[in-house]
C-alpha positions, -999 to +999 in steps of 0.1 A: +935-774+788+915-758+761+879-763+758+865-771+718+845-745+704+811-746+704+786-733+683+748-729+687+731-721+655+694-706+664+674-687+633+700-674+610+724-667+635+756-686+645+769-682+683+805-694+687+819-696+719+860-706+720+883-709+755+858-693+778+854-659+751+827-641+748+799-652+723+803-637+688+775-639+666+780-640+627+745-643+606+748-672+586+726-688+556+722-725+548+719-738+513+696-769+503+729-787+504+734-780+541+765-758+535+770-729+560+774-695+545+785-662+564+766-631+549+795-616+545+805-640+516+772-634+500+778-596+501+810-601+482+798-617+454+780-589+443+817-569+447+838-557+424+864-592+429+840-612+428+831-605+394+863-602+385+868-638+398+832-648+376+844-631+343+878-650+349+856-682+352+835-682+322+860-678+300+884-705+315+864-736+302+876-757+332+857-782+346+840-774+377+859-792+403+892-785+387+883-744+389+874-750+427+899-770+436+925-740+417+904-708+436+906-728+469+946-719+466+936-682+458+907-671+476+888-691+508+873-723+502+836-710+511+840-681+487+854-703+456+825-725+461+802-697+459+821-686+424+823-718+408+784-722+422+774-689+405+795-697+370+772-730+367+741-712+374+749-686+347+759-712+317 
C-alpha cells in the first residue's frame, strides 16, 4: 500500500515526503490569499513567456475568470493565476 504524501511547510520552505522518498524541498511563497507559490513560478513571470502571455492578456479584453479558466488549458493552473493576477494589477 502507498502512503499519502506529506508535506511540512516551515519558513518559506515546503518538505514533501511521497512513498518512503527522500525529502525534497521546494521554496515556496504564500499570498494574503493563502495560495501556495513555488519560486520558480515567480521567476518566470519576469521571462520572456511570460510577458508574452501578459501582452496577449491586455489586449484580449476578457473577463478575468474566463482568461484563467482559457490559460489553465495552456499553461499550469498556478502560473495562469499568476498572469491573469498581474494583468489586473497593471489595468
Amino acid at each position: 500500500m502507498l502512503a499519502a504524501p506529506t508535506l511540512a511547510r516551515t519558513g518559506g520552505v515546503v518538505a514533501s515526503r511521497a512513498n518512503g522518498l527522500p525529502m525534497e524541498l521546494k521554496r515556496i511563497a504564500i499570498d494574503e490569499e493563502e495560495n501556495l507559490t513555488d519560486i520558480a513560478d515567480y521567476q518566470w513571470l519576469v521571462s520572456e513567456e511570460a510577458s508574452r502571455w501578459l501582452v496577449e492578456c491586455a489586449q484580449s479584453g476578457e473577463q478575468s475568470h474566463r482568461l484563467q479558466e482559457r490559460l489553465r488549458k495552456l499553461i499550469s493552473p498556478e502560473r495562469a493565476r499568476l498572469i491573469v493576477q498581474q494583468s489586473e494589477l497593471r489595468q
